[in-house]
N, C-alpha and C positions, 0 to 999 in steps of 0.2 A: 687380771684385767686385760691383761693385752693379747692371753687366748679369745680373751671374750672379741675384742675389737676384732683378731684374724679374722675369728670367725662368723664377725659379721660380714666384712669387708669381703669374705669369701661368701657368703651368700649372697651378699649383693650384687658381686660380680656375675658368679653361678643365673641369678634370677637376669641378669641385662642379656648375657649370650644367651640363654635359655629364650627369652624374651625374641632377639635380632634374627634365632634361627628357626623361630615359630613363624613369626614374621615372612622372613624369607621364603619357608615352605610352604606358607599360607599363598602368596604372590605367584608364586610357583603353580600348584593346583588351580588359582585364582585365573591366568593365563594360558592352563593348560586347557580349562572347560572354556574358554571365550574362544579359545583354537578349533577346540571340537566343535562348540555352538556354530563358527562361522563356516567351518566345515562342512559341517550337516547341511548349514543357508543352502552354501552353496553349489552343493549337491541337491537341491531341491527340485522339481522342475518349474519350469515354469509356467504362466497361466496358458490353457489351450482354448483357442476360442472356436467353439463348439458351431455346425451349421444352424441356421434356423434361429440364430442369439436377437437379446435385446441389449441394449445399454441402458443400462440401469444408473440414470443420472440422478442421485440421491447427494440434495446439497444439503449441508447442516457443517456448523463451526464457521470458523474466520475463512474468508475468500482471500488470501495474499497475492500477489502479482506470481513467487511461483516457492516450493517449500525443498526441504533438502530431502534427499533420499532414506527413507527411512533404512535400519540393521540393526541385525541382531541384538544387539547389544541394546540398540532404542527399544525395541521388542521387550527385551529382558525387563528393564527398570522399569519403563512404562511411564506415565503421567506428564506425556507431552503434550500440549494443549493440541484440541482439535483445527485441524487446518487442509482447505486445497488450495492447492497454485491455480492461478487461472493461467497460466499455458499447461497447463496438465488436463485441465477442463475442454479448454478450446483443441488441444490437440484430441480429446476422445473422442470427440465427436467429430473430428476430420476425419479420423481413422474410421469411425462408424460412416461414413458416407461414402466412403471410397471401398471399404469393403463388404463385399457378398455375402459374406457371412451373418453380416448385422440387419435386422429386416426393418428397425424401427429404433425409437427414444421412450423409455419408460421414464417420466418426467417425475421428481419425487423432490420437491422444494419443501424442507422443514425448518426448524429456527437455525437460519446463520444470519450472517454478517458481509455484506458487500457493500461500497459506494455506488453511488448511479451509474458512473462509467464503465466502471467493472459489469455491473447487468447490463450496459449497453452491448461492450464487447461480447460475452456468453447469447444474448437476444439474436444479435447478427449471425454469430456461427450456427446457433437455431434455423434461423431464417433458410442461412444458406443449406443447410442439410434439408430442407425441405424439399428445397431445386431436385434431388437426387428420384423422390417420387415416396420415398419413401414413409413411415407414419411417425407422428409424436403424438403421444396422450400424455395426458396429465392427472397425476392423483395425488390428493392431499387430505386429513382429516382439519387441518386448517391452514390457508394463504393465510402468509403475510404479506404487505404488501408488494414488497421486493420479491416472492416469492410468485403470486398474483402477478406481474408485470412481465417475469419469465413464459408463465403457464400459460398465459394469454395467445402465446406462438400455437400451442398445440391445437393440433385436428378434432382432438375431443379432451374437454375439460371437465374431468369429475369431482365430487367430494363427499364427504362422508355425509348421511343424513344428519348428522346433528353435530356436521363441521361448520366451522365458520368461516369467513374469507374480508379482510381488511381493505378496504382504498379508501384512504381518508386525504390525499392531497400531501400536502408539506411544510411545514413547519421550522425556524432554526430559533431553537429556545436555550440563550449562551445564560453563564451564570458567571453574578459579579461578587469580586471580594473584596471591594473597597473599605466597607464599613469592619467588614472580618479582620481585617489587617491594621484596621485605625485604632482596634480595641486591642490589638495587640503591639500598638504603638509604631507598626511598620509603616513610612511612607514608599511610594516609588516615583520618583523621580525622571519623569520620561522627556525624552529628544526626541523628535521626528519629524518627518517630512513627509505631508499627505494627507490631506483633505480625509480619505477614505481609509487611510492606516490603520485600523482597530484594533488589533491585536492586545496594543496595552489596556485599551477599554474595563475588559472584567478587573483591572487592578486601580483603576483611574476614577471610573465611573461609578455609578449603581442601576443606572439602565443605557442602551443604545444611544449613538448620538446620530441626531436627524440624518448626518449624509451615511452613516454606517448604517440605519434603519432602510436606506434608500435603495443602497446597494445590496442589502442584501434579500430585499423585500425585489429586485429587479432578478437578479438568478434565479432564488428557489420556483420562482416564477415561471423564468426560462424553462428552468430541468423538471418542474410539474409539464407544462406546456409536450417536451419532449417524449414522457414518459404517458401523456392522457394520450396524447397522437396517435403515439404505436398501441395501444393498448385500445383505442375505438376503432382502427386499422383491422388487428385482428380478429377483432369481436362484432366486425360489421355495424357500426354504430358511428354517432356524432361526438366531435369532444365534449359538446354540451351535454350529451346524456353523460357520461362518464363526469363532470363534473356535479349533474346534479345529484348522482349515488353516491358522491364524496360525501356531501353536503345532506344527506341520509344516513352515515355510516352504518354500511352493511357491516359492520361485524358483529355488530348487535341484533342484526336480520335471522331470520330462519331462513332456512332454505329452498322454501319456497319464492321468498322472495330474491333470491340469487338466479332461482331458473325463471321467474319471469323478467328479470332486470337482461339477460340474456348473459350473464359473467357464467355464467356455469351449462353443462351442456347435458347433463344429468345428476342423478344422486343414486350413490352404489355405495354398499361394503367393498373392504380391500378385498375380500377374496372374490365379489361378483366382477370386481375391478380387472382381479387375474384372469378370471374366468374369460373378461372378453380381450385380452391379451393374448390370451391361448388362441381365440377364434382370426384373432388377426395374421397369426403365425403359421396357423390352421396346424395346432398337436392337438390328443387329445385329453378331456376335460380333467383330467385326473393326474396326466403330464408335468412331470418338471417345467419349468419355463429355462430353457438356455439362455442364460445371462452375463455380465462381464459390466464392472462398476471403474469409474475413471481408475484406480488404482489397477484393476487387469487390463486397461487398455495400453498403460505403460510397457507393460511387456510382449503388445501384440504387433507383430515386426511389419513393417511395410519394405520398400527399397532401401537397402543402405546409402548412407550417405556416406561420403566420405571425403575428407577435407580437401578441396579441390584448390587449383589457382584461380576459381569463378567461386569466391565465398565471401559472404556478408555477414559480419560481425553485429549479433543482437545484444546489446550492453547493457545492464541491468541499475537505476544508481533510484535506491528504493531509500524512501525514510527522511531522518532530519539531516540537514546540511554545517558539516562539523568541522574543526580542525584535527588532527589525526592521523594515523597510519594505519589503523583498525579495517578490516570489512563490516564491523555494524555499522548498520545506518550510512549513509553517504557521507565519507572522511576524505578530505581530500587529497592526501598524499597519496591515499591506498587510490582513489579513482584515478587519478592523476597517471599513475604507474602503469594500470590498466588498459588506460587509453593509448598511453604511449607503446603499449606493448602491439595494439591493433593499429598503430601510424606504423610501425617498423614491420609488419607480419607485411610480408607481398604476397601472402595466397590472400588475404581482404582486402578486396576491392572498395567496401564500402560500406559503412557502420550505422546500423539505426539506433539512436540512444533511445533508450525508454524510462521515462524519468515518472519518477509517481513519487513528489515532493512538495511541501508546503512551505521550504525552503528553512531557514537557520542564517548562520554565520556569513554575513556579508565579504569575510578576507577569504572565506574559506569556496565562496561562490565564486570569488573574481579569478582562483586559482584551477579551477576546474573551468573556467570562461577561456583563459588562457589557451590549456593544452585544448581543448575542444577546435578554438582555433588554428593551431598547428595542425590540428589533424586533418581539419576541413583544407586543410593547402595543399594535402596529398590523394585527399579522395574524399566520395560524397560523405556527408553526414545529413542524415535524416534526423528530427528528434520525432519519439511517439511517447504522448503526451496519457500518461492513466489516467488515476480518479483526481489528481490534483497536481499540477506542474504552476506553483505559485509564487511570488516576490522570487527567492534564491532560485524555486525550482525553475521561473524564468528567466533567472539571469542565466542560468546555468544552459538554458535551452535557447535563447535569442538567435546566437549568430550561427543558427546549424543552417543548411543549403534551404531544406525544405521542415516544415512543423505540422505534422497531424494530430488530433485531440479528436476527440467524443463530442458529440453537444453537446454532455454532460460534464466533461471537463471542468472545474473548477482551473481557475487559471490567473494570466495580469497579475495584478497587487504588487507594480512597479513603484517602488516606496519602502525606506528605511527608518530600521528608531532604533533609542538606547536608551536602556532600562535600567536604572539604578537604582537598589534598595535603600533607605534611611535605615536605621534600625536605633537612632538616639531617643525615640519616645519607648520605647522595647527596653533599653537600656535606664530610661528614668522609671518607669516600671517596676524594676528589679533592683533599683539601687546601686544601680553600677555608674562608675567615673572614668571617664578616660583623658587621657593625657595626650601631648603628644612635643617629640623632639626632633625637628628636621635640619637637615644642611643648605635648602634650598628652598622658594616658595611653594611649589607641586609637588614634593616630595613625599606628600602622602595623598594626593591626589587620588581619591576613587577609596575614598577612607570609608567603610559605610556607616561608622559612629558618628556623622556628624551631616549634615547636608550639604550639598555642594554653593561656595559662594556665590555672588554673583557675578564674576572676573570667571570660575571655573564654569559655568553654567553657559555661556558667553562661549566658551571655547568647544566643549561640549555639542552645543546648538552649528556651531562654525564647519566641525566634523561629521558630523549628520550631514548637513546640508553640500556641502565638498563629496559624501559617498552618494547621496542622492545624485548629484549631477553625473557622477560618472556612470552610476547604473542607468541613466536615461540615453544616457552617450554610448555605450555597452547595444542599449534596445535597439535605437534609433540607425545605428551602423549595422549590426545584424538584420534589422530587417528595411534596412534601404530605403528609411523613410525620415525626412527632415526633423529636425530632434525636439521644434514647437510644436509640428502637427502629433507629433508622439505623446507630447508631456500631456494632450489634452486626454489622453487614454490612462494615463500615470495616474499621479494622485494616490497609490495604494490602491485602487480601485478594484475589487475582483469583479471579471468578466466568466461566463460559461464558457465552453469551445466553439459554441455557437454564436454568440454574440462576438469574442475574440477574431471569429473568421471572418465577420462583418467591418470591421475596422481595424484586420491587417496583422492583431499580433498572432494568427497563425493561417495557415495555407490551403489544405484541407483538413473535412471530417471522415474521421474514421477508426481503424484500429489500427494492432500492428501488424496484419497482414497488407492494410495501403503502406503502412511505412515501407514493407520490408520490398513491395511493390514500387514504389520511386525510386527508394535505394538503386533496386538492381536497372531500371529504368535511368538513371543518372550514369549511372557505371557500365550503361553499355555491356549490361552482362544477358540480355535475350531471356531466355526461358530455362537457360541450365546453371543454375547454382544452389549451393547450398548453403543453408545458416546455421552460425552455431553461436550459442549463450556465452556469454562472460560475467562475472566471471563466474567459476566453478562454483558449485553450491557445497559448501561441506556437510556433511551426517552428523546430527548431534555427538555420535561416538567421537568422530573428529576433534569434533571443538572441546569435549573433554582434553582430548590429549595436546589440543593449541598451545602454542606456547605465548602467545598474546591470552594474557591473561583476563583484560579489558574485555576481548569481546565476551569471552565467556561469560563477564560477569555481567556484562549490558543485557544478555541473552536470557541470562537467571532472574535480574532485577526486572526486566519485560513482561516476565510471563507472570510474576506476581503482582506487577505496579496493574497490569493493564494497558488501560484507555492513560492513567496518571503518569505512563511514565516520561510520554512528551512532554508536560509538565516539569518535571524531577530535572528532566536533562535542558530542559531550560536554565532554570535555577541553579546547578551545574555550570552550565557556560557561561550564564551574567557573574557567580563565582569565580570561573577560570580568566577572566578580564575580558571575555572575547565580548565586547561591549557594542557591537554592532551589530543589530538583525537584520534580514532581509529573510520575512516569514510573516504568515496569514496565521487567524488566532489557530493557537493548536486542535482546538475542537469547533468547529462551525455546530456543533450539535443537532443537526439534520435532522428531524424526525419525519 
């Protein structure tokens, strides 16, 4: 028996090192091909942009504000969800205007995903590339709408004979889970301050409340208004015809009635398409077309820049507004450090924030209000406002020198709440008891077995109402306007960027090229300086090997939740106690 036992014990040993050293030389080969792979990258050459090229503006997936550099390694694995940065957009089509090489924009809108602002921003750098003299066409076998509202810039708008093309106007159709939650015995318990607050709504209600119906039936309004403008603008028409084809939906149209409505400018196959792309280039009909897509335009070199003592710091605080050290989503210890790191840099003169936030965590807003402060005492700060700079995203953006936004801008929603679960009809449900043993009365304060008394409810309401006043005092100091005439813009209220510049909460309309424009206009920097991003974008490969293991995993859960995971990370935070929001409903559901 005890030969027997060695001889296990010696095979099991045998099988563990056998195991640690296959292991090891698997890690080994495993590091040695990621060596070569990266190797080989970067021995690769890079893209050449050929005379006589197009840019071949082909948008399809999610439009983000801007994405990390793709390698090797992302290559390798594969199934990262599709995605462009819009400054990798806006910078291609700089670069195609400025250089000789590029004769035109081969416009190719298919299924993605942008907010309004964002197509506003891409619409203008359109515009502007036009100045140059140069040509855009447009070819689709079906607009959609957002995509329709781009195409509308170009010199000639084509589509497939038996494509389709969308303007149906606008819509925001929210969904409630009142009843859904009552069956599962969940109450929610809400605090807040604000006429126009909605956010708790789909958990409170079962449809809109009149002033939330009011407000929001006044925007979509605005940003239809914005978006019929420019699109009768280009199309040489009234915004009334443009609303009466709404009210028609042409998607359901032939194509003949697209080219007598005037939205389209012919009906071609894609290859008759090419065919007069070649004629514009003048190659001949049989000819490659020399092309180069936003991802080869990244590689196509113009003047180096190089960090100067005349440089503006472009700051990037994208997502929901958190407590944290993390770079997902805007955390504010990690922005905090950031910012501080651009007070202390004396080659930045002067920082434009670029916030594209619907806001979150009211302690986590005041702390990023804070250092923003500090840094506006050392040199300008511009904010430049994306598709949404809302409740947190404007706390967070008040007290900067100067504020630009989009008309399209979603924005305001100056107004907080506190969202507390029940979950004691949940718990009678399932036959569950609870107890409870404290030292002190509030000792279990924020229990969510039970609902909150009327003494804690009292106190609750008190603390709301104490963070409302300071975020209106927050506004009202930032933007140097007495803190009554403010409150009458407050109320939760969302405003467009166009209506917000009407009544003060921001300065001008534009992009981040006006921002980056004041910046160096406030900082006395003339016409020589340079910008650069903050913070750094890391490579999927990267955040594999992060040692913050958080974001990684915010990053993983994102691309599976969705649209749901603002959602999730809500639910999340009212978990983590952070019981204060300053945030517009997670989805306005735009259509």
């Amino acid at each position: 028996m005890k030969d027997f036992f060695k001889m296990m014990l010696a095979s099991a040993l045998g099988f563990i090192i056998a195991s640690f050293i296959f292991s090891f030389i698997s890690m080994l080969i495993m590091f040695a091909m990621m060596g070569s792979m990266m190797s080989s990258f970067g021995k690769q050459e890079s893209f050449v942009l050929e005379n006589n090229s197009v840019l071949n503006l082909r948008l399809e997936g999610a439009i983000q504000e801007r994405i990390a550099e793709s390698d090797p390694f992302t290559e390798l694995i594969g199934g990262m969800p599709s995605a462009l940065g819009l400054n990798d957009i806006v910078g291609a089509i700089r670069k195609a205007k400025n250089n000789d090489k590029i004769k035109g924009i081969y416009l190719d809108p298919r299924i993605f995903a942008a907010s309004n602002a964002t197509l506003a921003e891409i619409r203008q750098e359109l515009e502007d590339f036009k100045e140059s003299g140069k040509f855009i066409v447009a070819y689709a076998d079906s607009y959609t709408q957002s995509g329709y509202y781009l195409a509308s810039v170009a010199d000639k708008v084509a589509i497939n004979p038996q494509g389709m093309l969308d303007v149906h106007g606008m819509a925001s159709i929210p969904l409630f889970y009142k009843d859904a939650l009552q069956k599962l015995g969940v109450e929610m318990q809400l605090f807040k301050v604000g006429t126009y607050k909605s956010f708790a709504e789909p958990f409170t209600q079962t449809e809109m409340s009149a002033a939330n119906r009011e407000q929001v039936s006044s925007f979509i309004n605005d940003i239809w208004e914005s978006m019929k403008t420019d699109i009768a603008a280009s199309r040489n028409m009234e915004t009334t015809q443009v609303d009466s084809i709404a009210n028609q939906f042409p998607l359901l149209k032939n194509t003949d009635f697209l080219l007598a409505q005037n939205l389209v400018d012919t009906v071609l196959y894609e290859s008759e398409m090419k065919n007069y792309v070649r004629e514009l280039i003048e190659i001949d009909a049989d000819a490659k077309i020399p092309s180069a897509t936003v991802a080869n335009m990244k590689s196509v070199k113009t003047q180096v820049i190089k960090k100067s003592t005349n440089s503006i710091g472009l700051l990037y605080a994208v997502g929901n507004i958190t407590s944290g050290s993390g770079a997902s989503g805007i955390q504010d210890k990690y922005v905090v450090n950031e910012i501080e790191k651009l007070r202390k840099d004396k080659d930045i003169k002067a920082v434009v924030f670029r916030i594209n936030s619907g806001g979150g965590s009211a302690y986590a807003s005041e702390q990023i209000w804070k250092a923003i402060s500090d840094l506006k005492e050392e040199k300008p700060v511009v904010v430049s406002m994306g598709d949404v700079a809302a409740s947190g995203g404007y706390y967070i953006a008040c007290n900067a020198d100067k504020i630009v936004a989009q008309p399209t801008t979603i924005t305001g929603s100056i107004g907080i709440f506190g969202m507390i679960p029940n979950f004691s009809g949940t718990l009678d449900k399932l036959g569950i008891d609870t107890d409870v043993v404290k030292t002190n009365e509030f000792s279990d304060f924020g229990n969510v077995s039970r609902a909150f008394n009327a003494q804690e409810a009292a106190m609750m309401q008190a603390y709301v109402n104490s963070g409302y006043d300071l975020f209106l005092t927050r506004c009202a100091d930032g933007r140097g306007m007495p803190k009554d005439s403010l409150a009458k813009y407050a109320e939760g209220r969302v405003w467009t960027g166009n209506q917000a510049k009407e009544i003060g909460l921001v300065d001008e309309l534009g992009g981040v090229d006006e921002a980056i424009r004041i910046a160096a206009e406030l900082a006395n920097l003339g016409e020589s300086y340079a910008v650069f991003e903050y913070p750094r974008m890391k490579s999927p490969f990267e955040e594999i090997f992060n040692k913050n293991k958080e974001e990684l995993a915010a990053k993983t859960l994102k691309s599976y939740l969705g649209e749901s995971y603002d959602m999730f990370m809500l639910l999340k935070n009212i978990k983590d106690q952070d019981y204060i929001q300053a945030r517009i409903p997670y989805d306005l559901n735009i259509k």
